[in-house]
KEKE-3310 file (N, C-alpha, C; in steps of 0.2 Angstrom, whole numbers, plus 5000, padded with zeros to 4 digits):
npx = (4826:4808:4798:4806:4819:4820:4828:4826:4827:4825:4821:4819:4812:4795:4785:4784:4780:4777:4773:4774:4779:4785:4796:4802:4804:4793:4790:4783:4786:4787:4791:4795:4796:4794:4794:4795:4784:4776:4776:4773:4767:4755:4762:4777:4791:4806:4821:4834:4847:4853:4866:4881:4891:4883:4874:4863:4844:4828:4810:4793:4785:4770:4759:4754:4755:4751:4749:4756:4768:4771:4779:4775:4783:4785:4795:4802:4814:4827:4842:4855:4855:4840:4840:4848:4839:4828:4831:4831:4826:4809:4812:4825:4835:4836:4850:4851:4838:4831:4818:4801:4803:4806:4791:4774:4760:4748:4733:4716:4697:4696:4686:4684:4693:4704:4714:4728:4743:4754:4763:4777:4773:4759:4762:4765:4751:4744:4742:4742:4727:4719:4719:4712:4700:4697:4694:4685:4680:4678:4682:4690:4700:4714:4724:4737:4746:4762:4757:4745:4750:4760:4752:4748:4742:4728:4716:4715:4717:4705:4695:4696:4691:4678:4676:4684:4696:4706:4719:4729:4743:4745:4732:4731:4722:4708:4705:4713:4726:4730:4735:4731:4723:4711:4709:4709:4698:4689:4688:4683:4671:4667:4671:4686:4694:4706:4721:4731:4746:4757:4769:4777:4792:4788:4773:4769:4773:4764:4750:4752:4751:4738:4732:4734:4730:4715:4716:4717:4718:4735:4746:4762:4772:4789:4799:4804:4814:4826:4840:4852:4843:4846:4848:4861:4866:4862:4856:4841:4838:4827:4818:4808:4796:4806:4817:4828:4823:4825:4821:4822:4822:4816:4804:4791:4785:4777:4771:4762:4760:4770:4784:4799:4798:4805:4818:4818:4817:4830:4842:4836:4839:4854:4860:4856:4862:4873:4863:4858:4868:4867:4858:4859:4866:4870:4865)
npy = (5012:5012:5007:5002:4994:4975:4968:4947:4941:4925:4918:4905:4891:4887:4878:4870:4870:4860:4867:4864:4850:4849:4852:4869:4868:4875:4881:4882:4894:4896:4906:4911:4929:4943:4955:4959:4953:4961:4973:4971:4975:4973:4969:4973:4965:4954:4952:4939:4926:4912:4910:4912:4915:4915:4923:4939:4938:4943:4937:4939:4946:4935:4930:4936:4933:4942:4938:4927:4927:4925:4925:4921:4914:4913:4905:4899:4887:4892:4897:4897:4900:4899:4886:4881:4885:4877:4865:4868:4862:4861:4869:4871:4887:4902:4911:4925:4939:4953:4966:4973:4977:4990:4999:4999:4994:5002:5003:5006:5008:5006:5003:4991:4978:4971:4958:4951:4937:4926:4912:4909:4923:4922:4921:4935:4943:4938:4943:4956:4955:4951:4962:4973:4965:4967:4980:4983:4983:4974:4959:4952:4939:4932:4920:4911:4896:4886:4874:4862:4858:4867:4875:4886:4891:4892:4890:4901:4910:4910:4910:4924:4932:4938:4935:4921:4916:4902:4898:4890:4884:4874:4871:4857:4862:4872:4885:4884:4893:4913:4922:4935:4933:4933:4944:4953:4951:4951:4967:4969:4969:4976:4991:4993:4999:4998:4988:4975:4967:4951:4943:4934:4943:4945:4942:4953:4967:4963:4964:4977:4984:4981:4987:5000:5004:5003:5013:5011:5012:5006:4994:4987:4974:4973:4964:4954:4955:4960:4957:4959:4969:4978:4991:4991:4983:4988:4979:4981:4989:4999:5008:5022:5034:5040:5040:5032:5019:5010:4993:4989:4999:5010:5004:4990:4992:5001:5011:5002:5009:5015:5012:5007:4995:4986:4990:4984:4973:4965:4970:4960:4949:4948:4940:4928:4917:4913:4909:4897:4892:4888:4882:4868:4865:4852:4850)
npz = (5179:5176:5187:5195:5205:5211:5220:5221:5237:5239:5228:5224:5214:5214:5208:5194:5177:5161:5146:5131:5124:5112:5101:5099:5117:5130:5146:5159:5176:5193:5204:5217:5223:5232:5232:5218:5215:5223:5216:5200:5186:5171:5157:5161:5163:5169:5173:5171:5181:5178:5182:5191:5182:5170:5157:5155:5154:5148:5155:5152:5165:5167:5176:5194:5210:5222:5238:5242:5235:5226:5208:5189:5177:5159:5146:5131:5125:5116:5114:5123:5138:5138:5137:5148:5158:5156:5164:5176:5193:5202:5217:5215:5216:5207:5203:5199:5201:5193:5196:5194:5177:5165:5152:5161:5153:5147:5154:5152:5150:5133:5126:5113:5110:5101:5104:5102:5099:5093:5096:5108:5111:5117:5131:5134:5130:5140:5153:5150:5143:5154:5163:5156:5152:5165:5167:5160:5146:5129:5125:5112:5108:5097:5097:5090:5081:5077:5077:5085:5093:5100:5105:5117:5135:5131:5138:5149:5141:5133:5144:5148:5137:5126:5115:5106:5095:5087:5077:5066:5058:5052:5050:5062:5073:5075:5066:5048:5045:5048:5061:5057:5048:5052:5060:5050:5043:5057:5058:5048:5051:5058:5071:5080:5095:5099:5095:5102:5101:5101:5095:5083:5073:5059:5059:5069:5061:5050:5057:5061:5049:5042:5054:5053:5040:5041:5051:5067:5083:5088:5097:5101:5110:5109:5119:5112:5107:5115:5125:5134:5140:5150:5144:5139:5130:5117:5108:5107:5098:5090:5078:5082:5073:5068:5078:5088:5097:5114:5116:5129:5138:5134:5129:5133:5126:5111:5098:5084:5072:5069:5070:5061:5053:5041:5045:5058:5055:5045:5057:5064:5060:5059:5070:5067:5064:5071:5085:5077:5079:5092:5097:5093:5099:5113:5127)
capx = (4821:4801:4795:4813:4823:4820:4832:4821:4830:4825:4820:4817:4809:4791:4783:4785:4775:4779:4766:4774:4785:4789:4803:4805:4798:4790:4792:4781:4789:4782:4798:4800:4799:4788:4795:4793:4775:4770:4776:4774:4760:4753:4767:4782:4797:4810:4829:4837:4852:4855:4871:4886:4894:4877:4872:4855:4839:4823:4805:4787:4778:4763:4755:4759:4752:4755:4748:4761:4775:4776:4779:4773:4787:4787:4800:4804:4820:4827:4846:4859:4851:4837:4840:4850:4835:4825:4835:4831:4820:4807:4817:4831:4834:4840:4856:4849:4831:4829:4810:4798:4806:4800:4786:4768:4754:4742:4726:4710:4693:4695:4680:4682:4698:4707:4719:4731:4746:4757:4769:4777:4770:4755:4762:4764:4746:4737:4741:4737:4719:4716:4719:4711:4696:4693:4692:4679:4682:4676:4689:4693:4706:4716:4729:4741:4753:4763:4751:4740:4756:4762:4747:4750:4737:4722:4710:4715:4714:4699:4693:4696:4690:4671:4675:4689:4699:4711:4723:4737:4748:4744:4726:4728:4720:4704:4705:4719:4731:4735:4730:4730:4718:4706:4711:4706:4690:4685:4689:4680:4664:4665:4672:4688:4697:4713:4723:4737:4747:4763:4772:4786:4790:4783:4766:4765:4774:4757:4745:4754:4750:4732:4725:4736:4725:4711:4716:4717:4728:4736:4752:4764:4778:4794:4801:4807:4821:4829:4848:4854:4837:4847:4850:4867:4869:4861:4852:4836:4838:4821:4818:4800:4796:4812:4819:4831:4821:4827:4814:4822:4820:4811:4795:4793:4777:4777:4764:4766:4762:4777:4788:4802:4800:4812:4825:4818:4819:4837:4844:4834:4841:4860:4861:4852:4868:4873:4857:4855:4871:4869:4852:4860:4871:4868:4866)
capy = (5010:5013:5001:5002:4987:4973:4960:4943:4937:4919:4919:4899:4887:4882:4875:4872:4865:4859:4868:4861:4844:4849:4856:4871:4866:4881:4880:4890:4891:4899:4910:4915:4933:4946:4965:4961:4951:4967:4980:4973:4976:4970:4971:4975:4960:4952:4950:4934:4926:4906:4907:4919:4917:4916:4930:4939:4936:4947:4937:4943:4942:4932:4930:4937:4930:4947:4936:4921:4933:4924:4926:4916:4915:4909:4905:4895:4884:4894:4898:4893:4903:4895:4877:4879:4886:4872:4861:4870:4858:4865:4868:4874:4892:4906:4916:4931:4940:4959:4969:4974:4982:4992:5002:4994:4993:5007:5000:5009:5007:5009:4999:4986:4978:4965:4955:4945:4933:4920:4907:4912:4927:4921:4922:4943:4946:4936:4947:4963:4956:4951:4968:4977:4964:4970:4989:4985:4981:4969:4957:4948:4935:4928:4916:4907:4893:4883:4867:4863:4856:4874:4882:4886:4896:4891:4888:4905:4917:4909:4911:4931:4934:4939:4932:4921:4912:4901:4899:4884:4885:4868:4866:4855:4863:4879:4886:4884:4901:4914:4926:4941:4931:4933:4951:4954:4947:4957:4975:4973:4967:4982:4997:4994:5006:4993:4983:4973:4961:4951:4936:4934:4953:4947:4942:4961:4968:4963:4967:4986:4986:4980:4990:5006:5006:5003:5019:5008:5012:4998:4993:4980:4973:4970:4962:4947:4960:4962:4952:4960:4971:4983:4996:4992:4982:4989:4974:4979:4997:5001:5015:5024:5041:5042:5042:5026:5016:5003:4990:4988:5003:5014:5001:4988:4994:5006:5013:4998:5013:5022:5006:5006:4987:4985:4989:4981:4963:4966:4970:4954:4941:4948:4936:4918:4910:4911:4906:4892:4887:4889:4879:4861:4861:4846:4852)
capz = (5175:5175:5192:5199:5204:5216:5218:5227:5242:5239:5219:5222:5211:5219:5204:5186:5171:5153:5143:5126:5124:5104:5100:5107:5119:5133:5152:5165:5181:5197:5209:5225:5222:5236:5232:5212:5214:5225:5212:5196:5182:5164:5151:5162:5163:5173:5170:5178:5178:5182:5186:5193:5175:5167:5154:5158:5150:5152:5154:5153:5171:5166:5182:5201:5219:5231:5246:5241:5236:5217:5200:5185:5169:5154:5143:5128:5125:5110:5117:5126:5145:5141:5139:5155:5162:5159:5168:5183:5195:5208:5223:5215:5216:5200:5204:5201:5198:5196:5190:5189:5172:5158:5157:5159:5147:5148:5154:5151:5147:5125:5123:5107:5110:5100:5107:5094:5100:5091:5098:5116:5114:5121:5138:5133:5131:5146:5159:5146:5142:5159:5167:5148:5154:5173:5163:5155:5138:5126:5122:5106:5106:5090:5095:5084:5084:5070:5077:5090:5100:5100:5109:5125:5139:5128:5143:5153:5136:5133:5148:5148:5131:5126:5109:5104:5090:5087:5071:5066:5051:5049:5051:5066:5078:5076:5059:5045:5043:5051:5066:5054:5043:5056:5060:5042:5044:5060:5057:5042:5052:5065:5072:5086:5096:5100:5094:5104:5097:5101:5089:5077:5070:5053:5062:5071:5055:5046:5059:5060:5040:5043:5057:5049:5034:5046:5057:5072:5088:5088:5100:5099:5113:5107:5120:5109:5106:5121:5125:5141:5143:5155:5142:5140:5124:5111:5101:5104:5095:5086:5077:5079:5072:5068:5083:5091:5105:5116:5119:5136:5143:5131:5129:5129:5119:5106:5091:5079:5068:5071:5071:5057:5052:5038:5048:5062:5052:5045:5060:5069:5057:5059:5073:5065:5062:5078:5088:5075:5081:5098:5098:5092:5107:5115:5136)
cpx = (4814:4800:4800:4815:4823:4824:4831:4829:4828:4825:4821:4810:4803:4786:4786:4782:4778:4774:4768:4780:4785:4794:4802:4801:4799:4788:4787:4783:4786:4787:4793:4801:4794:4788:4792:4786:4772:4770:4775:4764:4759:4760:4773:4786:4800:4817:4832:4842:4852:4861:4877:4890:4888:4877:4864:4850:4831:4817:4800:4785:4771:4759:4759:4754:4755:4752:4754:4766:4778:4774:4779:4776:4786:4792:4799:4809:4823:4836:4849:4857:4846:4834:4841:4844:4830:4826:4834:4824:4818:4812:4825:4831:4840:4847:4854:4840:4832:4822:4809:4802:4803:4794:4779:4763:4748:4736:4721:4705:4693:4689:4680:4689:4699:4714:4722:4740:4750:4762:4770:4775:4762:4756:4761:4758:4743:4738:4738:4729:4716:4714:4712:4702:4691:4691:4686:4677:4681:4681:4689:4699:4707:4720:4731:4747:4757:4756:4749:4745:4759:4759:4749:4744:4732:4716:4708:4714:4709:4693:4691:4692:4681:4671:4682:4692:4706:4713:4729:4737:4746:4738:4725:4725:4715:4704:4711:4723:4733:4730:4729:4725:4712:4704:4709:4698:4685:4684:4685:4669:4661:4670:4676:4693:4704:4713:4731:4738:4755:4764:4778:4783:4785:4778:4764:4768:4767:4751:4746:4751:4742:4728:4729:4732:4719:4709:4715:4720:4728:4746:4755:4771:4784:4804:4806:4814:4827:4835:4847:4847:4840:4848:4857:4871:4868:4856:4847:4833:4832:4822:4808:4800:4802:4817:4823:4827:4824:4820:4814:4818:4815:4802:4797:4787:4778:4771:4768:4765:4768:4784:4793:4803:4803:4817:4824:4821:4825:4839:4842:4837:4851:4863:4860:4858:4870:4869:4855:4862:4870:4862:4852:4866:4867:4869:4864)
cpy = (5011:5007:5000:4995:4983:4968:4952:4941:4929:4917:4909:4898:4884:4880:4875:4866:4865:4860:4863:4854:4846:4855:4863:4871:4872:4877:4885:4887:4897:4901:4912:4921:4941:4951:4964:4959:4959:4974:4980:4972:4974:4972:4973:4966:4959:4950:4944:4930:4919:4904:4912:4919:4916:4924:4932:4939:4937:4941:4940:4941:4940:4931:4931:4936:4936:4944:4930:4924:4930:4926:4920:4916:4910:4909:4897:4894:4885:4897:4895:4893:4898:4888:4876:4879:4881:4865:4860:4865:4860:4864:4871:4881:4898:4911:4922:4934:4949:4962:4972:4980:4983:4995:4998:4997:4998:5006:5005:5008:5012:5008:4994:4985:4972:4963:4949:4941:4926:4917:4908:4918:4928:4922:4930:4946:4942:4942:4955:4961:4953:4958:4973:4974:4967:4977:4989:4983:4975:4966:4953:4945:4933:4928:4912:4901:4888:4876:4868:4861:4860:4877:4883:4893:4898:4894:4899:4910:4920:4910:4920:4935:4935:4933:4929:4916:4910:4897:4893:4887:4880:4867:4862:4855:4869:4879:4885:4889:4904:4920:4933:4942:4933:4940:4955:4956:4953:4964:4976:4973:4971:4986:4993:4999:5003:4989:4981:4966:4960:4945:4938:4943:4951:4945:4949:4966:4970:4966:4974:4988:4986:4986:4999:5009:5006:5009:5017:5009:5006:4998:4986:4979:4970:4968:4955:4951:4959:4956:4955:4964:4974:4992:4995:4990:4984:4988:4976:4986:4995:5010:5016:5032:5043:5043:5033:5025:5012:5002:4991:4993:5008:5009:4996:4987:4998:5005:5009:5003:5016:5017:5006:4996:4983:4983:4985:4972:4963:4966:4960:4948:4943:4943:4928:4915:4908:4907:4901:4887:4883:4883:4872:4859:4857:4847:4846)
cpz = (5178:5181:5197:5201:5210:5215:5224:5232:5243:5232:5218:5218:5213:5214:5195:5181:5165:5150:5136:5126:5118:5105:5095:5111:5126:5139:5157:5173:5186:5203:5212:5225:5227:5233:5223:5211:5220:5219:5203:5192:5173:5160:5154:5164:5170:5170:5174:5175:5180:5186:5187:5185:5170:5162:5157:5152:5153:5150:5157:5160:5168:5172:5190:5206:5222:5237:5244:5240:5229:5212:5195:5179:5166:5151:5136:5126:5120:5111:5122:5136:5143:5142:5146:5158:5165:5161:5174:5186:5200:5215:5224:5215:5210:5206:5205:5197:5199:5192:5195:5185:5165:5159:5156:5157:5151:5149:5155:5150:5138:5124:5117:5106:5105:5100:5104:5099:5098:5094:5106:5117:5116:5129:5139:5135:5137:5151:5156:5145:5148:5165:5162:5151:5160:5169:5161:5148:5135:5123:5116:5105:5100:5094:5089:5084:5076:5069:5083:5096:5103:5104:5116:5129:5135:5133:5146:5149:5134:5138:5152:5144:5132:5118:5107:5097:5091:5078:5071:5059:5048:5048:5056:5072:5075:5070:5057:5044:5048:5055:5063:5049:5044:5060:5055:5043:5051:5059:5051:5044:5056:5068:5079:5087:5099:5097:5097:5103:5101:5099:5088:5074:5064:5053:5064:5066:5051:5048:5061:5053:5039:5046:5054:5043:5037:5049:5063:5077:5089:5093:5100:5105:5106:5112:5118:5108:5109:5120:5132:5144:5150:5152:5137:5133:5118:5107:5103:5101:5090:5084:5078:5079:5072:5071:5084:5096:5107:5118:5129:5142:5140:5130:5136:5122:5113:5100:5087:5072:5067:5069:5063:5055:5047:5041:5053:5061:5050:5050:5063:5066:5055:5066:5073:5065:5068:5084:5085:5078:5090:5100:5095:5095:5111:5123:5138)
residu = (UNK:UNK:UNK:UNK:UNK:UNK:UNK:UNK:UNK:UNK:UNK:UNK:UNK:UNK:UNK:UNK:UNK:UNK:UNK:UNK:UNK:UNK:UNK:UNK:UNK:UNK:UNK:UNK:UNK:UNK:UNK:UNK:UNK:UNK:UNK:UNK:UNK:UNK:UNK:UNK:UNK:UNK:UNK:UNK:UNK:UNK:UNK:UNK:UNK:UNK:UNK:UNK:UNK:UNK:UNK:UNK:UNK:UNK:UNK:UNK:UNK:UNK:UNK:UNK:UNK:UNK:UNK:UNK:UNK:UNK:UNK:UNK:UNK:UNK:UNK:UNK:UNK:UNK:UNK:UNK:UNK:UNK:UNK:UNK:UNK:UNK:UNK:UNK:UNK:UNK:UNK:UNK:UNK:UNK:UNK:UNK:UNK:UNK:UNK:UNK:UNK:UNK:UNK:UNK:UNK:UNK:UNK:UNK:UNK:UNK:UNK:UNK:UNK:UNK:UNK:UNK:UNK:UNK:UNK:UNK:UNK:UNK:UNK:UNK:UNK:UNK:UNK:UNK:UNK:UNK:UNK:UNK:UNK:UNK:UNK:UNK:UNK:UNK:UNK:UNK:UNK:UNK:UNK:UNK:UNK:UNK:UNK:UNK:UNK:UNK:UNK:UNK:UNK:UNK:UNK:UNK:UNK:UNK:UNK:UNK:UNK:UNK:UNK:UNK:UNK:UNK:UNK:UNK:UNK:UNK:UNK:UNK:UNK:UNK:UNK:UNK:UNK:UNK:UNK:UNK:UNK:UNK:UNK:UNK:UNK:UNK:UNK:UNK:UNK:UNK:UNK:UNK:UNK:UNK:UNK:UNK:UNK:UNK:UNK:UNK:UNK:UNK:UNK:UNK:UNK:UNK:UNK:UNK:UNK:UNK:UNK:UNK:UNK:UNK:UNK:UNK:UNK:UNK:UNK:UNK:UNK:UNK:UNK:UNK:UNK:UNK:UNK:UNK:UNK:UNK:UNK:UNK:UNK:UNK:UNK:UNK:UNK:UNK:UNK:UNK:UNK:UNK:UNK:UNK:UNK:UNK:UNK:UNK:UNK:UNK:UNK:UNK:UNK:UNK:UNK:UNK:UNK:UNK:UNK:UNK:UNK:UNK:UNK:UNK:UNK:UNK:UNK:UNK:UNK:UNK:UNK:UNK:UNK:UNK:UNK:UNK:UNK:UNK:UNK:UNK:UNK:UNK:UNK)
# end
């Protein structure tokens, strides 16, 4: 795979936070990991496994220390890996870690970028608009969450952005609706040469539909896809251009133009039954 495979020799727990106490509730944890914090970059993952009979479970690198030798993951508690996960207390150490995986997000100076993110895929884009930022490029934040209890890496988004928004479902927090609403609204006030987005599929669905009429280049991760994220099983088969992708190994980016999203969402809801049961296990 694209960044080749390190497997850490310690992959301990040396901090961890609870960004959200609602249910599901979102965990950022801070490993032990030297060869992936030296080799990895904006958009590419990590597979890890909690326990010798454990299944594996790809997340985003959100942030890496190469003088400390760590890695910064996020996760939300939406399965059976990752409730275990958030069990795990600093000090403990994961079973297993392998990355940098996937290939990473093309940084350039485009010039007029906007930068869209709903729920846990906020952890997706910081590391994208911080790298996008160093280029050069003027950034445009649109966050989203169902409520303001939901948001998560407000400060740090905010922080990178030249210009930012934020979006609830509910109105309790920034404006009322939806980060596509806002999407809307800028494209019609000025000329960009990006759009990267990552959410729920029928969030980047919409904003494919938007900046498509637009003429946008527009990219979308679809790492929410992923199950084994080695290649091997299948589930996260996209089609683009007519063609079969794995997110795993083929992205986990692609042209949300290209993107068959029909099928994508059929496919993605032939496992809800399962995962609704699996998420009122009582661990």
């Amino acid at each position: 795979m694209p960044g080749g495979i390190f497997f850490g020799t310690d992959m301990k727990i040396i901090e961890k936070e609870i960004l959200t106490k609602e249910n599901p509730v979102i965990t950022r944890l801070g490993v032990i990991a030297p060869a992936i914090a030296l080799k990895a970059e904006p958009g590419q993952f990590v597979v890890l496994m909690t326990s010798e009979e454990g299944e594996r479970i790809p997340l985003t690198i959100v942030e890496k220390d190469e003088a400390r030798g760590t890695i910064s993951l996020i996760f939300q508690e939406a399965g059976l890996t990752t409730k275990l996960l958030g069990k795990f207390k600093i000090g403990d150490t994961l079973y297993s870690l392998a990355g940098p995986l996937g290939h990473a997000t093309e940084i350039k100076n485009y010039g007029s970028v906007i930068i869209i993110g709903g729920g846990v895929g906020l952890a997706e884009i910081l590391p994208v608009a911080r790298a996008l930022k160093k280029e050069g490029n003027h950034i445009s934040t649109i966050i989203g969450a169902r409520a303001k209890e939901m948001l998560i890496l407000e400060g740090e988004l905010k922080n990178t952005s030249d210009e930012f928004y934020v979006t609830t479902d509910n109105g309790s927090y920034g404006r009322k609706g939806f980060t596509t609403d806002v999407l809307t609204e800028l494209i019609q006030k000025k000329n960009y040469d990006l759009v990267y987005a990552v959410g729920p599929i029928p969030m980047m669905k919409r904003v494919a539909s938007i900046t498509k009429n637009a003429k946008i280049k527009t990219l979308v991760s679809l790492n929410a896809l992923m199950v084994d994220a080695t290649g091997m099983c299948g589930c996260c088969r996209v089609t683009v251009s007519g063609q079969t992708k794995f997110s795993c190994v083929d992205g986990p980016e692609f042209d949300a133009h290209a993107v068959d999203w029909e099928e994508l969402e059929k496919r993605n809801k032939v496992y809800s039954d399962k995962e609704s049961h699996i998420c009122k296990l009582n661990l």
